[in-house]
Structure formats: structure tokens, C-alpha cells
N, C-alpha and C positions, 0 to 999 in steps of 0.2 A: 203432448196433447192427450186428456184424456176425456174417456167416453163413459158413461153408463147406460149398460143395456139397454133398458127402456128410452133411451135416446133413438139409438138404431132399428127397433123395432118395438109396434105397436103390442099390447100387454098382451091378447090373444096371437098374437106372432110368436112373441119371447117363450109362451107355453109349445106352443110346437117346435120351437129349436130346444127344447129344454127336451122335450118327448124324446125330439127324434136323436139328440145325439146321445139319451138314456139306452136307444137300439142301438145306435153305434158301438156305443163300450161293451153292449152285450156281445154281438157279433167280436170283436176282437176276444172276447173271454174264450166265445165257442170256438173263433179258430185257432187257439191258441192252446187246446188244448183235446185238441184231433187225432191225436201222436197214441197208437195204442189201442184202437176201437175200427179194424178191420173194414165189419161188414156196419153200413150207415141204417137209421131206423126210415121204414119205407113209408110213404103216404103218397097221394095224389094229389093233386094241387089244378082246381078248377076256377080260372079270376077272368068273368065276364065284366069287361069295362070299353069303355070307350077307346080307341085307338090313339087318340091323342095321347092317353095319361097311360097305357097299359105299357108302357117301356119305361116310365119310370117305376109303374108302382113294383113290378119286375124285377127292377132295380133296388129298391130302397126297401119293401116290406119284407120285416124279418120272416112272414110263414113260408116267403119264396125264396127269401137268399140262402135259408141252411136246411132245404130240403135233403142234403147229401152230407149234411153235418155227419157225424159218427156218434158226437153228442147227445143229438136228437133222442128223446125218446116220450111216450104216448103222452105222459105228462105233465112235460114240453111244449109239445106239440098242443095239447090242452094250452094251455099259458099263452103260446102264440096265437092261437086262436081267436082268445078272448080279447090278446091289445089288437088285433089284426084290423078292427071297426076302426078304433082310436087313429090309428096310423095312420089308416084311409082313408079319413078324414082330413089331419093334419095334410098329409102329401099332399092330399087335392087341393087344400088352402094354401099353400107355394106356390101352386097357379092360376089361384082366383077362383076356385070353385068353394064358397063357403055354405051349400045347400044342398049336398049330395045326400041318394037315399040308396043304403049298403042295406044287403041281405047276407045275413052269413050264416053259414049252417057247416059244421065238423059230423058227418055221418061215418060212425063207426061199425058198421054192419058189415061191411064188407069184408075182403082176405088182407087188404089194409085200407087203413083212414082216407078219406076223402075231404079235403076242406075246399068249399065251394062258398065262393062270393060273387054275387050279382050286383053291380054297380051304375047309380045313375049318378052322371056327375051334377045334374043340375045345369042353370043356366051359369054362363061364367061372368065374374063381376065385373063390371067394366067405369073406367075413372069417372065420377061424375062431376068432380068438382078440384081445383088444385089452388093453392095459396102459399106463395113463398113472401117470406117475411124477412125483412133488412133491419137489425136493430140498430140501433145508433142514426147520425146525418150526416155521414159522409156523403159530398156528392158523388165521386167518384166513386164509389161504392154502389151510389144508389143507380150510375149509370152501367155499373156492372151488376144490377142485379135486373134493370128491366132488359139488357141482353140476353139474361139468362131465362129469364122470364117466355122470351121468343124462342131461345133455344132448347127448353125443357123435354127432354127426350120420353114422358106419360104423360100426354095430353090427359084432356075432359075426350072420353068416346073411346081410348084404347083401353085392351084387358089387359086387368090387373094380374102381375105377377111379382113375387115378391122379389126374384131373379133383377129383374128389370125397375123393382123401387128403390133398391140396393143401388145397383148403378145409376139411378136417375140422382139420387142424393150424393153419392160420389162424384161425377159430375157437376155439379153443383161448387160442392166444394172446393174442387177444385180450381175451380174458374178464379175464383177468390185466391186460394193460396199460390195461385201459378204467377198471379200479374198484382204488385202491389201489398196483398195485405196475407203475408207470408205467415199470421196467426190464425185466422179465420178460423172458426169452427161451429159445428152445427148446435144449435143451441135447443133446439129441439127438433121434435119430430111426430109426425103422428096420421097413422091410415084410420081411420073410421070407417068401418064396415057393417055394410046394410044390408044382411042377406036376404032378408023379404022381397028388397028391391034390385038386388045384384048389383051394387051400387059401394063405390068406395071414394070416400074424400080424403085428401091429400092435403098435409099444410107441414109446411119445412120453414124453420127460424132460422137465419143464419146470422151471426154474429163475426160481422166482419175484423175486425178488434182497429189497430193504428193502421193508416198509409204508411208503406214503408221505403226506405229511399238506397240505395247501394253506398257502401262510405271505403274507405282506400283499400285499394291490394296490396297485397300479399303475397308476395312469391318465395318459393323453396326450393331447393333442391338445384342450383342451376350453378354447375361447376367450369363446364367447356361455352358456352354459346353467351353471348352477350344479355343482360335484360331486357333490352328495347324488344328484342322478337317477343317476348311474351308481352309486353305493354299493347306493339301494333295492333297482334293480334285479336287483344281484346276488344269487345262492343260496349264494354261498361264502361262507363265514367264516372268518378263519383259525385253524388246527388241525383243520378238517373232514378226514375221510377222501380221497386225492385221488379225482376222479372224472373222469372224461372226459365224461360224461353232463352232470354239472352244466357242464363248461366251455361244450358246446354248449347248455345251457339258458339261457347267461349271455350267449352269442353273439346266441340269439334274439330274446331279450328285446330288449336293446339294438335288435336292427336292426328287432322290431316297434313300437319305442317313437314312430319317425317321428323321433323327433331327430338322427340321426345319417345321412350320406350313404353311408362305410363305417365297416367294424365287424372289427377284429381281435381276439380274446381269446386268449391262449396261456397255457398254463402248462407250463413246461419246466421238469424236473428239474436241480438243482445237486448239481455230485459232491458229496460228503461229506456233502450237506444233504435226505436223505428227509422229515425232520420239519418242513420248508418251504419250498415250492414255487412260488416266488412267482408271483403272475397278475396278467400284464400288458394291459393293453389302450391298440389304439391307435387313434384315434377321428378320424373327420373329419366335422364337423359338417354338417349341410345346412341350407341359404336357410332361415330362419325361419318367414318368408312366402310364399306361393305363391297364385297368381290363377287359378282354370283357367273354362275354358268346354267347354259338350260339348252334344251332338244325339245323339238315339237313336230309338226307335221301342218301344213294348211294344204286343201286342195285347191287353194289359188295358185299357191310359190311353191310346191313342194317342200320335201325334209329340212328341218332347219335346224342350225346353233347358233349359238349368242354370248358371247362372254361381256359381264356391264362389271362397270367401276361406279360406284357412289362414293360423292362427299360432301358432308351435309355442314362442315364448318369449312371451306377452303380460304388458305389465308388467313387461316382465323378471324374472320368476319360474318359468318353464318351464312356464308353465299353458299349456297347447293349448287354440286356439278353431278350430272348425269352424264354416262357414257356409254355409247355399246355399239358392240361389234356383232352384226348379224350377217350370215352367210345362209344363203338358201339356195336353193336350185335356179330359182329363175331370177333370182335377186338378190342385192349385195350392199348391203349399209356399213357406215361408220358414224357415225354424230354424237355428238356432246354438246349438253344445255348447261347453263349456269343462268340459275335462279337466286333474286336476290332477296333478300327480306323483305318481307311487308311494309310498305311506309306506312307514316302516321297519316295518310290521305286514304289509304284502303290502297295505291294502288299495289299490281304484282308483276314484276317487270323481268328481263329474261333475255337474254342472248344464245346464239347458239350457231352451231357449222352442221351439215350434213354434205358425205361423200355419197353419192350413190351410183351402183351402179344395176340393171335389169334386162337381161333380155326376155320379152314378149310377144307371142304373134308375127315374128321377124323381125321385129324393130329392136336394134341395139343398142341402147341409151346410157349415157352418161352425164354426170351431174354435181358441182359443185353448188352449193346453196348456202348464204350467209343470214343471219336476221337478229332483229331483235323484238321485240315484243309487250305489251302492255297491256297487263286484263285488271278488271276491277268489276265490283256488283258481290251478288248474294251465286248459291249453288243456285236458285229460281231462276234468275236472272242476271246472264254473266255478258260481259261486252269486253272487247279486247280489239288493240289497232296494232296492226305490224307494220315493220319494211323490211321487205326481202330483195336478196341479189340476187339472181339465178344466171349461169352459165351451162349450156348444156349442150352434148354432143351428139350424134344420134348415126347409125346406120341402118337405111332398108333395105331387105336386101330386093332385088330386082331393079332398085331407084337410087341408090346412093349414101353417100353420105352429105352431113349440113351440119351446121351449129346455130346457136341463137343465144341469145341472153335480154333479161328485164328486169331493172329496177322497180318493183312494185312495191305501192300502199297500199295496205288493206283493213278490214273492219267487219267485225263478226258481231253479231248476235243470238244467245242461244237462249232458249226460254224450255223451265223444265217443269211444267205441270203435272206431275206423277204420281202416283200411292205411294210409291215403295221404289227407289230409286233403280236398284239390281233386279228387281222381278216385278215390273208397271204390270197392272191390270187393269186400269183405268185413267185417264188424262191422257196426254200428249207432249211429245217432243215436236220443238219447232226451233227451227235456225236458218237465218241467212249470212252468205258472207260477199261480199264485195272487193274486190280486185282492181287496181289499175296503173297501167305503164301510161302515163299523158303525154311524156316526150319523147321522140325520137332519138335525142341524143343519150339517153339514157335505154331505151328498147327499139332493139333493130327494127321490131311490129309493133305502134302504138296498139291498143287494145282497153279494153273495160271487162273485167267478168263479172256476174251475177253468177248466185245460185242460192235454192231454196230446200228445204228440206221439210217433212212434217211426217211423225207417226201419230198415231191416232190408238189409243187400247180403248176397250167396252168391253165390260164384261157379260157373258150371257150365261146366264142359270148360275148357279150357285161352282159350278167347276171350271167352266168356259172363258175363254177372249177370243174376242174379234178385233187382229192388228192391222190397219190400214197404212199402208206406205208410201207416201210420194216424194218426185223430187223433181226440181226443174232447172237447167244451166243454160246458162248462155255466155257468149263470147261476142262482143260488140269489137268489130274490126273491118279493114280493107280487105284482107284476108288472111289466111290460117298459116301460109311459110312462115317461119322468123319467130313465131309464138311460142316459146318452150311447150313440152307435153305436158308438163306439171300441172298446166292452166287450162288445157283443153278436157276433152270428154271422151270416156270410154265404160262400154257398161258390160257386163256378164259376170258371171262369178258367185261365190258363194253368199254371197248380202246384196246384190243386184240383180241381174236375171240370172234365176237356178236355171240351168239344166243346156248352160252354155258355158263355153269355158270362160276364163279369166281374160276381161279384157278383148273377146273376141267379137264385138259388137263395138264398129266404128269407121272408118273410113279408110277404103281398100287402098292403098299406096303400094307400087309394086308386089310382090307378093306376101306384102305386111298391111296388118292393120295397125291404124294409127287413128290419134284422137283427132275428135272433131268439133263443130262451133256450136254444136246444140245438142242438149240433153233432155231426155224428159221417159222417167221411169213412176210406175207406180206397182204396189202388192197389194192382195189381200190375202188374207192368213188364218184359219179358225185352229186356238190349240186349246186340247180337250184335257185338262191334269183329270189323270187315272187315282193320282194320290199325292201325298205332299211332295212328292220328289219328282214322280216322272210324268209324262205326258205324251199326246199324240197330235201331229198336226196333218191337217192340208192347206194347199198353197195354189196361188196362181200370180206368176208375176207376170209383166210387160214391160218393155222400153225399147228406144235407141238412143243411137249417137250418131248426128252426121253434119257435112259440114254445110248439105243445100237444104234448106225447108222445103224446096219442092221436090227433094226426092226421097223424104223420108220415109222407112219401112219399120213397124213394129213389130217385134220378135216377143215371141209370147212361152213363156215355161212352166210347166205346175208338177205337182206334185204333192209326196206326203213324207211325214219325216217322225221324227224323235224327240222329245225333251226331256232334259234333265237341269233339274235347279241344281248349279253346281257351288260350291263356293266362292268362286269369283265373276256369277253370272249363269243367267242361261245359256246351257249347251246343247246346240243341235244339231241332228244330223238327218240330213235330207237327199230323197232319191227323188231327182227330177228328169223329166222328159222334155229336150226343146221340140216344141212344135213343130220348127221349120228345117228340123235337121232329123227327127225321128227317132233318136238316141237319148239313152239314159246316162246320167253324171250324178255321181256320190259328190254332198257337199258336206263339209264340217264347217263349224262358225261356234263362238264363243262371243255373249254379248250383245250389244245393238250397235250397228254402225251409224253412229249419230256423233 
């Protein structure tokens, strides 16, 4: 695709990027030849301007950028002087100000030069009028351009900047080459500027060129893993509308599917051929197998290790098995999942065992658990049904020992309206999931569980969020004996209430806490980033866990803590005070528990 200048920018534009990157080469000559000249030539530098533009011109005008030059000298300095009007001119037209009134004056009387500039920017020109233009009659074109037409990012009423006509026409374009008509291009362009009136009109041509359509894949590279995984997991079909969206949905997939080491998808238009596009992909598989080991630390479980087994073709069928052996202080796992391919329906199906064992609060628990599982939907919007076996054994101490077990169905929802999926600053997480044993002969305690979840991000000022957190559980039952703990409610800890231990908010059973029939927690959380990486928060959480609604007591924690965007997530680390205990508790957490 190509462009000529005067496309990109208006003919008095093209002369100020022609100017200014005329100072650019200069400055690279000056710095480039610095090497040798000690002591720099001295002047002062006096630039009365408006606040708004006085960091850039700062910035950009050569009399200010090589005041410390070595090169410099009277002139020089003379020469900069005299474009130094010109310049300041051009600058201040990159942001709309096409009527400013410069004084410049180089007073050499003194023990050294003074260059003084008094600067009025003028009024700033603001869009008066805007015209996008669709050549050709495509409907489908013409209905993506009066989308675009509402979505125009320089109305009529905002100030012109050339920053932002740059991107309004990028934009533009893109709209076009993303969905369907993968040639698109601007077929002209043009700002009309009125500096009498502070006044600029806008008219953008766009030349949508064919509709174009997706035509067969292509695959490469697939030596260990069957085809069909890469077929499932595509969204393309051929004769689908082209999309760009769908290409990177197909890109994703692939490289979250774990099979694969890299991951190229392309679809590149063929001249004469809009009505098929073919999409290629070119794949390099990764080690099947994999053995890892790890140590960590949580102030929920204490010290931990983990030995995990991955394999991502087992049986040679591309079934994925997961494995892993964790030992912690207060907790003890064994489980392995096997994940099957993708079918051609979307769904994503899964079985699995987990051994568990934990002691907490005095309660000694143990737990075999069987399941299988079914998810299907978008990352947006994901739904999944299970059945699970559970058998579980328990000692409190002051009260005994028991066991229980329930065959349950269940069924999630999770909905992920978010910026940026690892570091939200805005939108919301929301999920429910539903639980239930209906027979007796199958669960010692028939039962129903609910529970609701929702964070909330807003952003406040240009550094800030405001995270809001709720959650609400219930257990619909005769009563709480015979109910495994899996299913009940327990709240404290480092993602529940800070500045209480792990689980120690729930329902007193001999000298143990143990879960109960009712949940209901909420946070609020202001974290302030200091800079791209770290941050400061305060907090104030509340909840409980019990098994009467009329004797329910809310325990309340706050505090202030630490961020750091880490690579696998935000890390944080928080000193909280429980209200109703007086005492402060260090927490660490990685992530969002959603």
C-alpha cells in the first residue's frame, strides 16, 4: 500500500514536517560531533510562552536544545536565532495554534548573548466542520462508514491538533482494513485552515476497494499432534467475511492451547482473489512433556513445593494431562486433569482426581474428589457444567471425628468485562456458580449451593483505581452435618478479610472453626500507581461466615499495602489490622481471586 505525502498531510503541514525534521538532521550533525570541544559556547535563553506549549517548544526548538552544544558558537547561535520565529511557528501549528504573535530579540551586550522570545499563541483552532467520504457502493462499506462517521474521534467543536488528525484518520482506516475490506486506503485527505477564524475543516476520502471473504487453510509445521486440534480451534470458515479480529482470535487460541511453542496466522489478500483469502498458519510445536518443580511461600498455607508432570499429547491423541504434587504447611494435594481437544461444537471437556489433604483452624480434613467437566463460550463470556464425587473425612478437635460425601451437578458463569485482562483498570468481573446434591441416595445432606461474585475497577485521575469487591454464598439445606467443607463457607485470609487469619471466620465447632451456610463479603480498595510498575494502596474489607442469619457478626479489616505489576499479574503485599482482634497480619497474594 502506498501513500503520498500530500495524502497524509495538508500542503502547509507537509511544510512544517519538512522544516522540522530539516532541525532534526541538524541536531544529530551537532551531536555527533561534540567529541573534542571541552568548554560549550555560553548564552541565555529567555522563552515567555504559554504553559501549555512551553514543554514542548523546550523540547523541540533548536535555540533551546543545544544550548550546551560544544559546537555552538556566536554564529550559530546567530542562524538559530533567525529560524527560531519559523520554528515557532510550525510547533505551535502541530497544535492548532495557526496565529501566534512571536517577538524575538538576540541581545548581545551583555558578558554573554541573551535570546529572548515573547510569545502569544493566539487563539487555538478548533474543528469547524468534518466530511468523510466512501467511494465506490458498497453497502456494507457504506454501513461501515456511517459507523465510523459516529465514531469519529475530531468532532466539529474540538481543538485541532495535528497529533490527533493523524490518529483520527488512522482510525478510520482501519475500521475498514480490520473487518472485510482488507485493501482499503485513504484516497485523500485534506485540513483547510482558517486562521482569521481559528477555524479548520476536515474531509477524509476513503477508498474502500472489494468485500473480501476468508478462502481454505493452511497449516504447517505439525509433526507430533493430530490436524483436527488446529482445524477445532479455528473461528474461520471458509467464505466467512474477512476479519482481522477473527485472525487474532485464531492466533490466540492456538498459542493458549499449550501445544504449540510459536504461533503464526496470517491471511494475506491475493490480487484478483477478494472472495478468498487464504489463511495460513505456521506452527512450531512444543516438548509434549514437561517436569517442573517450584517453592513459594503464601500467608494463607505457609512454605510450599510442587513437583507437576505435563503432557500435552498423552496416548498420542492430544489429550493434555496435568499433574501436581503440592505439599505445604497447612495443606497437601495430589491431582491430575486430562483435557481433551476442542471439538468441532466449541466444546472443552476434562476429567480429573484430586487427593487432598489440610489441616486449619483445628479442623483435619481429608478428601478424595472425582469430576468431569464441560466449558464452552468466548474469554468474555465462558459457561461450564460439571459432576463431581466428593468423599471426605474430617477431625475437630474438641468434637470429633465424621465423614460425608455428594454427588453433585453444577454450572458456572463467568463474565469478563475488563481493559486489560492481567492489570483491569476499568470494567468488571462477575461470576456465579451453582451447586447441587437433589438425592439422598447419592448425598448423605441433600443441599443446593449458590454463590455470586462481582469486582468492580474505575479508574480515578489519570494514576488511580477504585476496586470494589463482593461476594454472596449460600447453602440451601435441612442442615450443615453431612455437607462436605468443600461446599460450605469460610472467609479470612489474604483475598477475603485481610488482617484475619486463613479461614478463621466461620462457625465455632469444638475448638475448630468450620464452614458454614452463609456467606457474604465485600472490599473497597483505592491503589494509587506511583509509576509504571509500582503502586500504593488502602483497603477496607468486611464479611462473615455462619450457619444462623440471626446470629450473624461482621468482622471488618483495613489497611495499606504495596503493588507491583509483575509478570504473571499484580503482586501484593498488605499489612492489615483486624478490628475485632486489634492485631496486625502481613498478607502476600498474586492476582485476583475471581
Amino acid at each position: 500500500m502506498r501513500f503520498s505525502p500530500a495524502v497524509l498531510f495538508p500542503a502547509h503541514m507537509l511544510a512544517v514536517v519538512q522544516r522540522l525534521t530539516f532541525a532534526a538532521l541538524l541536531g544529530v550533525f551537532l551531536g555527533s560531533v561534540t567529541a573534542g570541544h571541552a568548554e560549550p559556547f555560553r548564552y541565555e535563553l529567555v522563552l515567555q510562552a504559554p504553559e501549555a506549549v512551553t514543554p514542548m517548544l523546550e523540547q523541540h526548538l533548536d535555540v533551546a536544545r543545544w544550548r550546551d552544544n560544544s559546537r555552538m558558537s556566536l554564529s550559530q547561535l546567530r542562524v538559530a536565532h533567525r529560524e527560531a520565529g519559523r520554528q515557532i511557528a510550525d510547533l505551535l501549528a502541530t497544535e492548532g495554534y495557526f496565529s501566534p504573535r512571536i517577538e524575538a530579540v538576540l541581545d548581545e551586550s551583555g558578558a554573554v548573548p541573551t535570546a529572548r522570545y515573547k510569545i502569544d499563541a493566539g487563539p487555538r483552532a478548533r474543528v469547524a466542520a468534518v466530511e468523510l467520504v466512501l467511494a465506490g457502493e458498497d453497502a456494507a462499506a457504506a454501513d461501515a462508514m456511517a459507523q465510523a462517521r459516529e465514531d469519529w474521534s475530531l468532532p466539529v467543536g474540538q481543538p485541532f491538533r495535528q497529533a490527533d488528525w493523524d490518529e483520527a484518520k488512522r482510525a478510520l482506516l482501519q475500521r475498514f482494513i480490520a473487518e472485510r475490506y482488507a485493501t482499503a486506503r485513504i484516497a485523500s485527505s485534506r485540513a483547510d485552515v482558517d486562521p482569521a477564524q481559528a477555524q479548520v475543516r476536515l474531509r477524509v476520502e476513503i477508498d474502500s476497494g472489494a468485500s473480501h471473504a476468508f478462502g481454505e487453510l493452511n497449516i504447517s509445521g505439525l509433526q507430533r499432534y493430530p490436524e483436527h486440534i488446529v482445524r477445532r480451534l479455528s473461528p474461520i470458515q471458509p467464505g466467512d467475511p474477512y476479519s482481522l479480529a477473527q485472525v487474532l482470535k485464531f492466533q490466540t487460541r492456538l498459542q493458549d492451547s499449550g501445544y504449540f511453542e510459536s504461533v503464526e496466522v496470517q491471511a494475506v489478500p491475493q490480487p484478483g482473489r477478494p472472495e478468498a483469502v487464504p489463511v495460513t498458519v505456521a506452527l512450531r510445536e512444543a516438548k509434549s512433556s514437561k517436569v517442573g518443580l517450584g517453592v513459594g511461600f503464601s500467608t494463607n498455607t505457609g512454605a510450599r513445593g510442587q513437583l507437576a508432570y505435563d503432557d500435552h499429547n498423552l496416548l498420542d491423541r492430544g489429550w493434555r494431562l496435568r499433574s501436581a504434587l503440592s505439599i505445604e504447611q497447612k495443606q497437601q494435594s495430589l491431582g491430575l486433569d486430562i483435557g481433551l481437544p476442542i471439538s468441532a461444537e466449541g466444546w472443552r471437556d476434562s476429567f480429573g482426581a484430586t487427593l487432598l489433604r489440610s489441616d486449619v483452624q483445628n479442623e483435619t480434613t481429608g478428601s478424595l474428589g472425582l469430576r468431569a467437566r464441560r466449558a464452552w463460550g468466548s474469554e468474555r463470556t465462558e459457561h461450564a457444567m460439571r459432576i463431581e464425587y466428593l468423599a471426605e473425612t474430617r477431625r475437630v478437635e474438641g468434637f470429633g471425628e465424621s465423614s460425608s460425601s455428594a454427588m453433585t451437578f453444577g454450572y458456572s458463569l463467568t463474565l469478563r468485562r475488563v481493559d486489560t485482562p492481567s492489570f483491569p483498570s476499568r470494567g468488571y468481573l462477575a461470576g456465579i456458580d451453582l451447586d447441587t446434591a437433589p438425592l439422598s441416595a447419592l448425598a448423605d445432606t441433600p443441599f443446593v449451593r449458590a454463590r455470586g461474585r462481582l469486582s468492580h475497577f474505575t479508574p480515578l485521575g489519570e494514576r488511580g483505581t477504585l476496586i470494589l469487591r463482593g461476594e454472596l454464598g449460600a447453602v440451601f439445606a435441612s442442615r450443615r452435618q453431612g455437607i462436605p467443607q468443600a461446599f460450605l463457607f469460610r472467609a479470612g485470609g489474604d483475598q477475603s478479610v485481610r488482617g484475619y487469619a486463613y479461614q478463621s471466620i466461620g462457625v465455632k465447632e469444638g475448638r475448630a472453626i468450620v464452614g458454614g451456610r452463609y456467606l457474604a463479603l465485600g472490599s473497597a480498595e483505592y491503589v494509587h500507581w506511583l509509576d509504571r510498575k509500582w503502586g500504593a494502596a488502602v483497603f477496607l474489607d468486611a464479611g462473615t461466615a455462619v450457619d444462623d442469619l440471626d446470629r450473624r457478626k461482621l468482622y471488618a479489616g483495613y489497611g495499606v499495602g504495596v503493588r507491583w505489576k509483575s509478570p504473571v499479574g499484580p503482586l501484593s503485599v498488605d499489612l492489615a489490622r483486624g478490628h475485632d482482634t486489634g492485631k496486625f497480619r502481613l498478607h502476600f497474594s498474586v492476582g485476583f481471586a475471581f
